[in-house]
C-alpha positions as CSV (number, residue, x, y, z in Angstrom):
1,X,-76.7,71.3,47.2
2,X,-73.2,70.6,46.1
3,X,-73.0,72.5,43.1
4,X,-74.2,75.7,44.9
5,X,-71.3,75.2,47.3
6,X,-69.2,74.9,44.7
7,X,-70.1,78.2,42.9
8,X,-70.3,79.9,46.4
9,X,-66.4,78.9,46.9
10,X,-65.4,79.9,43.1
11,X,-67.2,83.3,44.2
12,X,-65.7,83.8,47.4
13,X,-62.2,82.4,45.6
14,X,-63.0,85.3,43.2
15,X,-63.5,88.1,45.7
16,X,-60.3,87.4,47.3
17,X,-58.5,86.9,44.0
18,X,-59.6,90.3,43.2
19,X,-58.7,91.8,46.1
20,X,-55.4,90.6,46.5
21,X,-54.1,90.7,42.6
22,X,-56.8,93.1,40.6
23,X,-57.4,95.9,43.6
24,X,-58.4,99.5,41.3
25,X,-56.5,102.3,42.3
26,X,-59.3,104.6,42.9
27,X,-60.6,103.6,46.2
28,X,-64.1,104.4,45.4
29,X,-64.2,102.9,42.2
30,X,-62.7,100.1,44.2
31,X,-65.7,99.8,47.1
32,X,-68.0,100.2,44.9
33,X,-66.7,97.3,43.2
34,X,-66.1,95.3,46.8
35,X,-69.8,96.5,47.4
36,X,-71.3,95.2,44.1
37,X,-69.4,91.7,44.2
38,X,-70.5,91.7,48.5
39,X,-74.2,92.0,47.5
40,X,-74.2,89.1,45.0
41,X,-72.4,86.6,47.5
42,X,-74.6,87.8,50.0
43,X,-77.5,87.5,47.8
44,X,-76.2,84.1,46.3
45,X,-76.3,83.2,49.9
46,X,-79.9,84.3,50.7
47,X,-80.4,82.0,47.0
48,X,-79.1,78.8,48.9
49,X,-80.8,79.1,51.9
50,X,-84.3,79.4,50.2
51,X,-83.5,76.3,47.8
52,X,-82.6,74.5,51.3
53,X,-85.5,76.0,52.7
54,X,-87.4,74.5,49.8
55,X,-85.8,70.8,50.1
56,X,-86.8,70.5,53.7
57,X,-90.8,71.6,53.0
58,X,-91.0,68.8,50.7
């Protein structure tokens, strides 16, 4: 489980990184992009929680 925690914080690092230094200056081209990169660390959470899911039914 740690490696997944690991990636989750370099993703979530990532976001903020981006959002702070690397913002575009067309806000929709910009939530779009905050939208895309929402939906995979929401989706990377939904991962984890299965695989945990998973560990605990064996």
């Amino acid at each position: 489980m740690k490696p997944h925690l690991i990636i989750f914080a370099i993703l979530i690092a990532g976001f903020a990184v981006y959002n702070i230094f690397f913002a575009l200056a067309d806000d929709r081209m910009n939530t779009l992009v905050n939208i895309v990169y929402a939906s995979v660390l929401f989706g990377y959470i939904s991962f984890m929680a299965l695989t945990v899911l998973k560990k605990m039914k064996k």
